[in-house]
Residue frames as qw, qx, qy, qz and C-alpha x, y, z in Angstrom:
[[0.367, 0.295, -0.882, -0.004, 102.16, 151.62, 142.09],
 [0.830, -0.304, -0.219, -0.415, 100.13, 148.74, 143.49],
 [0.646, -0.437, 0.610, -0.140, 101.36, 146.28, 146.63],
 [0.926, 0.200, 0.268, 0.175, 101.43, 143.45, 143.84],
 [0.584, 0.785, -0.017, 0.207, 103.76, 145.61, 141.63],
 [0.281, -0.817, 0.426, -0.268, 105.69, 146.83, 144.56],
 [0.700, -0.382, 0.590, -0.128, 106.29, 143.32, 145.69],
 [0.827, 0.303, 0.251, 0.403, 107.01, 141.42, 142.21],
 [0.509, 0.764, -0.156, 0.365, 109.48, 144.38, 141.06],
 [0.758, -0.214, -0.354, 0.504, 111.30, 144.51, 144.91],
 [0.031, -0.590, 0.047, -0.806, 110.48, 147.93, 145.14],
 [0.606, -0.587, 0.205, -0.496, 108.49, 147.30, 148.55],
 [0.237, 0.349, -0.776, 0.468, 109.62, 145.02, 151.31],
 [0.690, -0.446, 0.037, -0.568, 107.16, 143.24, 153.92],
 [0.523, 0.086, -0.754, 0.388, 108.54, 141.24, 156.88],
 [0.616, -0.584, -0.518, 0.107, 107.89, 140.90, 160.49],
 [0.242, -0.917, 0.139, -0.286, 108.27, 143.83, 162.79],
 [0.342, -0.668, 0.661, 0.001, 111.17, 141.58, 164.79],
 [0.171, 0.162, -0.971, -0.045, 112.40, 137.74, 164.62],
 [0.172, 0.278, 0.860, -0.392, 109.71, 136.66, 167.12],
 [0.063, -0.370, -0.602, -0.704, 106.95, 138.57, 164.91],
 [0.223, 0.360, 0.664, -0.617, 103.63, 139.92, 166.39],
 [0.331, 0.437, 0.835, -0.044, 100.45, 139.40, 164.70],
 [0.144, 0.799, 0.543, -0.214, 98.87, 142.27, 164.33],
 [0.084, 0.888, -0.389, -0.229, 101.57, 144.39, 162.71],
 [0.864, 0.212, 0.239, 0.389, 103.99, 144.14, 159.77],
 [0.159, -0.607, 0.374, 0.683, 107.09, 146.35, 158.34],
 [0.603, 0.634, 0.353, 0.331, 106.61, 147.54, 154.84],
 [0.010, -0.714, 0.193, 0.673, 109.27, 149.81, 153.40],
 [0.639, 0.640, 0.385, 0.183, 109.18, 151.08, 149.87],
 [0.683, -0.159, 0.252, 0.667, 112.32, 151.52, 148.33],
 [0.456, 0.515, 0.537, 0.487, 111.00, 153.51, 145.62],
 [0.033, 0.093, 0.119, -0.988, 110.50, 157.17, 145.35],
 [0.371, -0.401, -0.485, -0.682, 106.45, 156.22, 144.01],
 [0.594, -0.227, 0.352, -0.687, 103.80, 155.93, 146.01],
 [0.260, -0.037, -0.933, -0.245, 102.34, 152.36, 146.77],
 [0.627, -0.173, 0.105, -0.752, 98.67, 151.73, 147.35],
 [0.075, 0.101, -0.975, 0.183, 98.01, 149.19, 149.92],
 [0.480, -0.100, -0.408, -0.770, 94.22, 147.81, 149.46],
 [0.564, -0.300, 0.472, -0.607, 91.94, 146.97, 152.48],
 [0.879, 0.033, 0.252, -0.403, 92.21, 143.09, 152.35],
 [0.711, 0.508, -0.483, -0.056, 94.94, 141.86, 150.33],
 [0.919, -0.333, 0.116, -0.175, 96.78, 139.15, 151.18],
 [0.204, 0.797, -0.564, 0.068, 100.23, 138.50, 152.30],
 [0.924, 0.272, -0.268, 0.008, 102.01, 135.19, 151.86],
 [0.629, 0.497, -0.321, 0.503, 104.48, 133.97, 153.84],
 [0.164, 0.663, -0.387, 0.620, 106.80, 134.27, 156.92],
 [0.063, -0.218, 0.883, -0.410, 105.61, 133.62, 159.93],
 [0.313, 0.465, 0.820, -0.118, 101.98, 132.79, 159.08],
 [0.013, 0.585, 0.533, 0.611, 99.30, 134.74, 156.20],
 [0.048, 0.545, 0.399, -0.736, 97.90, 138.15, 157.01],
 [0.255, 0.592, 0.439, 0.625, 95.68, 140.50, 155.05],
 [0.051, 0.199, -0.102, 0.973, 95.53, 144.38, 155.36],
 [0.069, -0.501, -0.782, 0.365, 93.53, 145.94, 157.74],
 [0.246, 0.877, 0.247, -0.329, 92.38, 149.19, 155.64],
 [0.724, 0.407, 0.136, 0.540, 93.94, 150.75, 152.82],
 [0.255, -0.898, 0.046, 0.356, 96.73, 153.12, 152.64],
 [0.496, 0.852, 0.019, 0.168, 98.65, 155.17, 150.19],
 [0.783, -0.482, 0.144, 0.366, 102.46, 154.68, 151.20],
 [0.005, -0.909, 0.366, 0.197, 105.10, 157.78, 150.69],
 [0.722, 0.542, -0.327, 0.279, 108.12, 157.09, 148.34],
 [0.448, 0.546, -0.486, 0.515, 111.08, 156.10, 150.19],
 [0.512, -0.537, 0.305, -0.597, 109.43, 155.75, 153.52],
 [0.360, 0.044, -0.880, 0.307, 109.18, 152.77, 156.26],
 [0.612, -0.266, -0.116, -0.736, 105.49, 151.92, 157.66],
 [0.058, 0.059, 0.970, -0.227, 104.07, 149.55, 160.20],
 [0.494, -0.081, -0.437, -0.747, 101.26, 148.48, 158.83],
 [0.468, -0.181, 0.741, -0.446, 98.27, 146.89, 160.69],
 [0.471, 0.111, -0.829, -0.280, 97.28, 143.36, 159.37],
 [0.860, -0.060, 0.274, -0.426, 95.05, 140.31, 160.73],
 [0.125, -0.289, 0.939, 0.138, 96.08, 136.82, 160.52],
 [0.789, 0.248, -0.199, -0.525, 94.20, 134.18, 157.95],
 [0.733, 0.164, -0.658, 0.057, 96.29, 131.31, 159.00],
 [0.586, -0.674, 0.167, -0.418, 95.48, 130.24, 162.72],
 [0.921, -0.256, 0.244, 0.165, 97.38, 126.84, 162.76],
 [0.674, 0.030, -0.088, 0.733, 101.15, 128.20, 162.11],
 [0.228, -0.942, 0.241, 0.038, 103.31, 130.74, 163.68],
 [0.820, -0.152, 0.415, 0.362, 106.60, 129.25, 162.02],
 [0.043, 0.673, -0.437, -0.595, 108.80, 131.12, 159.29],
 [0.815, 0.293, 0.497, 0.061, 108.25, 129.99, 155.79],
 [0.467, 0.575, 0.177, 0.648, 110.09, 132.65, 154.15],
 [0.310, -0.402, -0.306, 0.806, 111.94, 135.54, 155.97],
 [0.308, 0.266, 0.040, -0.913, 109.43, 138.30, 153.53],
 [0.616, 0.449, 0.570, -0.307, 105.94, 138.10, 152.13],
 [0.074, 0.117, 0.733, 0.666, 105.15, 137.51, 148.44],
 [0.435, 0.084, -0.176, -0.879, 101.72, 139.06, 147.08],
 [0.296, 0.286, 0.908, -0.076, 98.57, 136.23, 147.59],
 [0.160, -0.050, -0.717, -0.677, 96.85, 137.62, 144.73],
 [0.191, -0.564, -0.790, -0.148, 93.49, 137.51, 146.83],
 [0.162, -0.462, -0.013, -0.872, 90.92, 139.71, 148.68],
 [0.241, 0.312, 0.794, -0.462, 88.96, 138.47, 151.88],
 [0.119, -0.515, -0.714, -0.459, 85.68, 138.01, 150.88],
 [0.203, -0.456, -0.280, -0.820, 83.21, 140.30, 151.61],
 [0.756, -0.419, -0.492, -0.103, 81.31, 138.75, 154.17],
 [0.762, -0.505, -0.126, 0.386, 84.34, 138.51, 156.60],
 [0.381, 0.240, -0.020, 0.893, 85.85, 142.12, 155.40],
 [0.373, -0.689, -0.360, -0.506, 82.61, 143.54, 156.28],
 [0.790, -0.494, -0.332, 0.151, 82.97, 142.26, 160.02],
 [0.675, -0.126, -0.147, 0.712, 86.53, 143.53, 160.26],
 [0.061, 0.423, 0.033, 0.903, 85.84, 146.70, 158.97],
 [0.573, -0.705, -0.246, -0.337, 82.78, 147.24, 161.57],
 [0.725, -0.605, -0.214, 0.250, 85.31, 146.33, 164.22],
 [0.668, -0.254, -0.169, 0.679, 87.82, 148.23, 163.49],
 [0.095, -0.686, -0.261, -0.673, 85.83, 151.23, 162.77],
 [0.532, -0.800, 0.002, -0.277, 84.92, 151.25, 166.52],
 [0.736, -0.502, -0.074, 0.448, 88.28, 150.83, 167.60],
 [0.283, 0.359, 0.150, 0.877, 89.27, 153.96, 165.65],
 [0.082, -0.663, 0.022, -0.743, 86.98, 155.67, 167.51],
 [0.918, -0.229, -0.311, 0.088, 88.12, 154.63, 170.36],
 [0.057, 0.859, -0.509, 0.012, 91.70, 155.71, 169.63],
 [0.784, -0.346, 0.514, 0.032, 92.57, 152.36, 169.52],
 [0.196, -0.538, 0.622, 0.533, 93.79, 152.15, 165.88],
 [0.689, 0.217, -0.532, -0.441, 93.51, 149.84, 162.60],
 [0.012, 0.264, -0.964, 0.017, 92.80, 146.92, 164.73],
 [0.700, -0.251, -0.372, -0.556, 90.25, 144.42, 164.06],
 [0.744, -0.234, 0.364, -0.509, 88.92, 141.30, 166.06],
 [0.130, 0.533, -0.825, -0.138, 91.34, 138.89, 165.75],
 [0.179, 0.039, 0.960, -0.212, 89.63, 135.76, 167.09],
 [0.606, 0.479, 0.346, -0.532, 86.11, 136.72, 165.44],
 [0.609, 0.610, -0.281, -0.422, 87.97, 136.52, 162.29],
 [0.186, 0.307, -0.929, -0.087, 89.63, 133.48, 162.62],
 [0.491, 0.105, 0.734, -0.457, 86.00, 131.91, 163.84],
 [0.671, 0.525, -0.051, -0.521, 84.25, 133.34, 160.66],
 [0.249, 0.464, -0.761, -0.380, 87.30, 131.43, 158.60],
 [0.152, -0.018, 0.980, -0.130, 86.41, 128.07, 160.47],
 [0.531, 0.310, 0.446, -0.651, 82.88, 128.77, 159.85],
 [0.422, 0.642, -0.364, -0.528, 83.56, 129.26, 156.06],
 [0.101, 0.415, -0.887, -0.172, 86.08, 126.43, 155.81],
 [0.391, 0.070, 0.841, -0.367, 83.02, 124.00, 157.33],
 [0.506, 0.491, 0.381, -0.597, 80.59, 124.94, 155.67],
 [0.442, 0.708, -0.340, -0.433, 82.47, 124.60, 152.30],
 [0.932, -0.310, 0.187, 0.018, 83.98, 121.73, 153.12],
 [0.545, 0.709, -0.340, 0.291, 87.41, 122.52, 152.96],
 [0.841, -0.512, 0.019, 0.175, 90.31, 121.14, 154.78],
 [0.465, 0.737, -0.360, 0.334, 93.12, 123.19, 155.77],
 [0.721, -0.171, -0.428, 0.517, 95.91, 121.68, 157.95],
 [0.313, -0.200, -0.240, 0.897, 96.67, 125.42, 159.48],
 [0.045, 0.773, 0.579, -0.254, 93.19, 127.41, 158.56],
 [0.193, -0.286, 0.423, 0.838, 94.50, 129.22, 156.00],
 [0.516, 0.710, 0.177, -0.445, 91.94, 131.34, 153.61],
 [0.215, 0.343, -0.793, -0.455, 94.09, 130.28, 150.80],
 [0.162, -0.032, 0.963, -0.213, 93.49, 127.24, 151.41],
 [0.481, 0.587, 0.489, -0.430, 89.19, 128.41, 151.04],
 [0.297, 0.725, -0.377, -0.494, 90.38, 129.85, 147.40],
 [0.129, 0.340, -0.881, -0.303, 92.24, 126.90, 146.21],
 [0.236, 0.196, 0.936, -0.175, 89.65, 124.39, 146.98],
 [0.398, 0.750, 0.456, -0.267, 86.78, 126.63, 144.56],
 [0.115, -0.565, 0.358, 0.735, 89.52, 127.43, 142.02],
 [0.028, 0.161, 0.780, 0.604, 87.58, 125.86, 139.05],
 [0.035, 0.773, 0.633, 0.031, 84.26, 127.39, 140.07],
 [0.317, -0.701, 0.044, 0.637, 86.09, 130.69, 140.83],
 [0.174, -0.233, 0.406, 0.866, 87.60, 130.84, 137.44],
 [0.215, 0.313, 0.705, 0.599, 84.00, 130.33, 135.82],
 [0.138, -0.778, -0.559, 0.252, 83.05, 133.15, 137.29],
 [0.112, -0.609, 0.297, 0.727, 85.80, 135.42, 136.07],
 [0.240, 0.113, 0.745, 0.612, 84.54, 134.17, 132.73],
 [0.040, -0.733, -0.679, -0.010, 81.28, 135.61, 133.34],
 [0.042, -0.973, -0.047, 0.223, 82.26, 139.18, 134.05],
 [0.554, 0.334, 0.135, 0.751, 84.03, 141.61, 131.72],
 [0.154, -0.540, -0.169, 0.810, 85.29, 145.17, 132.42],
 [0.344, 0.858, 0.373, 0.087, 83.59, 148.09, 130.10],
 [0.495, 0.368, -0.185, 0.765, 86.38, 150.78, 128.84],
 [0.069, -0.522, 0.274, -0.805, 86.93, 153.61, 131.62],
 [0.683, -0.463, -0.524, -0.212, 85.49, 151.39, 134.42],
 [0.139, 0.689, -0.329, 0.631, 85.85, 152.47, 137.84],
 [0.270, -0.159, 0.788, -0.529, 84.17, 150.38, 140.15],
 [0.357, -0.239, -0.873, -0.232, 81.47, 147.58, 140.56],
 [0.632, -0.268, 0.262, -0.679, 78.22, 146.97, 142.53],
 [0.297, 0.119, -0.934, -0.156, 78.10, 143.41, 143.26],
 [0.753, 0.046, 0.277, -0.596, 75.05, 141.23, 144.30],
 [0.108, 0.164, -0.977, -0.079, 74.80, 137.82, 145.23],
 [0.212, -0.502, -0.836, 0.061, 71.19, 135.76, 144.97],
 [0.143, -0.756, -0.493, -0.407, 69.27, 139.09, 144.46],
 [0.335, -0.941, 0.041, 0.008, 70.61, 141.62, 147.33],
 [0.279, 0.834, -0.361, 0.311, 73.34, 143.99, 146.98],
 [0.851, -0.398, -0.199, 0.277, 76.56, 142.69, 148.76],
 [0.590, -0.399, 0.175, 0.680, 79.26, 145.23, 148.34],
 [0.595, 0.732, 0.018, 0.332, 80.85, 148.29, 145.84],
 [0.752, -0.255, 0.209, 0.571, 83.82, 148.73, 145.14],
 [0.360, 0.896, 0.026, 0.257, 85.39, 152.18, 143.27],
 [0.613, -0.275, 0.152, 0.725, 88.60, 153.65, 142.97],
 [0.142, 0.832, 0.038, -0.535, 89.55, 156.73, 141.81],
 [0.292, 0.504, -0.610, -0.537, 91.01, 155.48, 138.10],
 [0.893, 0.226, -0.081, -0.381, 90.06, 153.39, 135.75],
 [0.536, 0.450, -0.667, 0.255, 93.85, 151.65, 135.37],
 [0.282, -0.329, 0.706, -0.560, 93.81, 150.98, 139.34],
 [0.723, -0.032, 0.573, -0.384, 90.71, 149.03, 139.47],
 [0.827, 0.306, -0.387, -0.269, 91.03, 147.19, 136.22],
 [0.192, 0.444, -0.842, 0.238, 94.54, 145.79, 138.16],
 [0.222, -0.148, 0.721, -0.640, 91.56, 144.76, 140.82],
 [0.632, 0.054, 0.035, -0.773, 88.86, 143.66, 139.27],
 [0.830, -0.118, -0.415, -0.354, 89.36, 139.91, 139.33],
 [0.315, 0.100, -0.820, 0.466, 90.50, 139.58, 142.29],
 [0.292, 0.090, 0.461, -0.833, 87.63, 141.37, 143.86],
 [0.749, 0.057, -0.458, -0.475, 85.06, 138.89, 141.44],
 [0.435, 0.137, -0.881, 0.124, 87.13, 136.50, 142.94],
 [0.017, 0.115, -0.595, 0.795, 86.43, 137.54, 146.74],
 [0.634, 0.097, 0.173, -0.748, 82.35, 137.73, 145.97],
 [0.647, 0.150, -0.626, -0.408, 82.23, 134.77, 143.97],
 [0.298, 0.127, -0.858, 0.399, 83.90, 132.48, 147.04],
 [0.359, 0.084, 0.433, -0.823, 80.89, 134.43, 149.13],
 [0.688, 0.188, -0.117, -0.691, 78.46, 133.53, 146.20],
 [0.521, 0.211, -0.826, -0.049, 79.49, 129.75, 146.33],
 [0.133, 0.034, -0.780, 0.611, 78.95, 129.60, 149.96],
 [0.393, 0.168, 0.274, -0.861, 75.72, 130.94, 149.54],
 [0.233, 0.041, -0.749, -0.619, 74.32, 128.69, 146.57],
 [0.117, -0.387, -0.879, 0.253, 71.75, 127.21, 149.05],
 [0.072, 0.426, 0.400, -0.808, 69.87, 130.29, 150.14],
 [0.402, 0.737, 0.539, -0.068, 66.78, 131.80, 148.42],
 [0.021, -0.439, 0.250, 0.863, 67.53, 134.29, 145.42],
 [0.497, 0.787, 0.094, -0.354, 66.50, 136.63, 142.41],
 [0.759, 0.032, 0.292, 0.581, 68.50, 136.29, 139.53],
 [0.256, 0.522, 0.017, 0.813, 68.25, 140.40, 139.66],
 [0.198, -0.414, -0.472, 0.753, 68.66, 142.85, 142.38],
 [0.100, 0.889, 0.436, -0.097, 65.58, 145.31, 142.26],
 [0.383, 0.509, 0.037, 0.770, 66.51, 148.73, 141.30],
 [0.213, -0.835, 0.058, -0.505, 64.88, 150.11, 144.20],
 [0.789, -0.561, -0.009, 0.248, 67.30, 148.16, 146.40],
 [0.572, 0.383, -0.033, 0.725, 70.24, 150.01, 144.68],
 [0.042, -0.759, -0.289, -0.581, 68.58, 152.91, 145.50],
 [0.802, -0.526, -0.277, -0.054, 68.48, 151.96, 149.12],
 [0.835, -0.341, 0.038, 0.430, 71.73, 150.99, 149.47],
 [0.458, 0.418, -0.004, 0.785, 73.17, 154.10, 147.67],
 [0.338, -0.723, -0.199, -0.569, 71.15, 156.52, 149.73],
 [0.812, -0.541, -0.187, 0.114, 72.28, 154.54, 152.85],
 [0.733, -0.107, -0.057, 0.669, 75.93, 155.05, 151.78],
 [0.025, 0.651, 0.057, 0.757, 74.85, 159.32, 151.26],
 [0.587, -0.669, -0.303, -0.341, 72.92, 159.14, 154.55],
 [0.897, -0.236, -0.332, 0.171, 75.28, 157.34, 156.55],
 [0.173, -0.957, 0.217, 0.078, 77.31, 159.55, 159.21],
 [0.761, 0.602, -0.081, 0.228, 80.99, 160.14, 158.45],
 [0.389, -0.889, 0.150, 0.191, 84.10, 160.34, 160.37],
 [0.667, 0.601, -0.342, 0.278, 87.77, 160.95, 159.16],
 [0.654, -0.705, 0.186, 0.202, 90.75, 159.81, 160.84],
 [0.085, 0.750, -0.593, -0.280, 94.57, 159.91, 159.75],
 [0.918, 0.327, -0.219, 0.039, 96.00, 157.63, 157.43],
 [0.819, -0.293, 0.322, 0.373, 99.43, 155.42, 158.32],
 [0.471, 0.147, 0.370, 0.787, 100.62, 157.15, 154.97],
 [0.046, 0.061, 0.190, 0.979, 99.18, 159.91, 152.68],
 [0.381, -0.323, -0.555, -0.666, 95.65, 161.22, 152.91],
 [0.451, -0.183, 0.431, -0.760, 92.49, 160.60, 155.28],
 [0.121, -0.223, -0.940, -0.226, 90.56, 157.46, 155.77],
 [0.577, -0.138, -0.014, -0.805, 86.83, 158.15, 155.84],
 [0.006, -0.262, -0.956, 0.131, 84.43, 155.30, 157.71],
 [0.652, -0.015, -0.212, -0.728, 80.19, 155.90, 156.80],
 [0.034, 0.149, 0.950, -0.272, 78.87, 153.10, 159.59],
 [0.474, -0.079, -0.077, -0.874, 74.94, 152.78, 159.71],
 [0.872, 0.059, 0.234, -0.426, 71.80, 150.40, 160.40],
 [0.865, 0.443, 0.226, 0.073, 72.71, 148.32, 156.82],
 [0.459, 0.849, -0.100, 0.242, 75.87, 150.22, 155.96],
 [0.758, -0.366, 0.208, 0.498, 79.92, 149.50, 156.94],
 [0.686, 0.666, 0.077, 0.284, 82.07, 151.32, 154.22],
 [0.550, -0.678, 0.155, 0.462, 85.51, 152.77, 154.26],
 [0.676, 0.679, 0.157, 0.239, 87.40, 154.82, 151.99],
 [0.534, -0.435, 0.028, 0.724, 91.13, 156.71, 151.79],
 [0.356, 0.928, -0.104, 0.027, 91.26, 160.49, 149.76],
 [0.618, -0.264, 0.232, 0.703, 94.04, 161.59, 148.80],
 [0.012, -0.298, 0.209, 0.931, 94.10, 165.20, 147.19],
 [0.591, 0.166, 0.363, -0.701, 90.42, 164.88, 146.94],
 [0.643, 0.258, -0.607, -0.390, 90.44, 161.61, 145.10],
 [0.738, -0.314, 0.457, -0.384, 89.51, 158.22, 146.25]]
């Protein structure tokens, strides 16, 4: 079961850890007996201000998880709804990248899933300028809604293929990101939200020099980087191991579960 499914059927549950809330941490319990897979970056709606997940995890039937999160809305701390509702986005790329890099090195640390709160609310402002979007409370919605008719003609542009499993994406001629899951049914559930997430990047970018194809021997590159790239495992908040592969050119992060990703 997916966090969106969980959360439109009322099987899962996400609310502040107390009344007063604290940023960096939410309560998710899942009623259900299924599992629910929670997917580095998604975006929760609601309560005392927007957060999105800081890594993914694979959440035990019947269990109760603090989960660690990042705020996307810097101007409110105010209750808009006592639980979250599914936001149906992904951080772009760009400013998942970052997070993940930081909170890789506070895993090895021992400091946990936390990122760099205040880097990531700079990047947003950066984003929101540059795009020229105006949000009363700096809300990454807020960066979505304002590119939602260039957004969707990008999901017109890309179609899944049967048994798909993941994507390479590439914006203006160099590789920006892949994305894989272990089933094909999982990522189809993901695959325009995560168009979405690059597109918002590829809008922002429209200035810059590009190719209208990435080379093949920069695939190459960048696959080799992600083979090359050292590898550590720490515990998951739920089921399984998360795996981080940091390098020169290379950030990535992945959860197993009974050797499946």
């Amino acid at each position: 079961m997916t966090l969106e499914e969980g959360l439109s059927q009322g099987f899962v549950i996400i609310t502040e850890i107390s009344t007063g809330g604290s940023v960096p941490e939410l309560k998710l319990v899942n009623k259900s007996p299924d599992k629910v897979l929670v997917v580095d970056g998604e975006e929760l709606m609601g309560a005392k201000q927007n957060r999105i997940v800081n890594a993914s995890f694979l959440i035990a039937g019947n269990s109760e998880v603090v989960i660690p999160v990042s705020c996307v809305e810097q101007g409110r701390w105010s209750y808009r709804s006592a639980m979250f509702s599914y936001g149906e986005k992904v951080m772009p790329p760009s400013l998942r990248r970052e997070k993940q890099k930081k909170v890789a090195e506070n895993l090895d640390r021992g400091a946990g899933y936390r990122s760099d709160q205040g880097q990531i609310w700079e990047a947003l402002a950066e984003k929101q300028s540059r795009m020229s979007i105006n949000s009363p409370t700096g809300a990454m919605a807020d960066l979505f809604e304002g590119q939602k008719n260039r957004l969707s003609e990008y999901l017109k542009a890309f179609r899944l293929v049967d048994s798909q499993v993941g994507t390479l994406f590439a914006i203006n001629g160099k590789v920006a990101g892949l994305e894989c899951f272990g089933h094909w049914q999982t990522f189809s559930k993901f695959f325009k939200k995560l168009v979405q997430s690059y597109a918002l990047d590829a809008i922002d970018m429209i200035k810059e020099p590009k190719e209208d194809h990435v080379a093949v021997a920069d695939i190459r590159r960048f696959m080799e980087g992600i083979q090359k790239a050292p590898r550590k495992s720490y515990p998951s908040l739920g089921l399984g191991e998360n795996i981080r592969a940091e390098g020169p050119f290379i950030s990535g992060a992945a959860l197993v579960y009974n050797e499946s990703v």
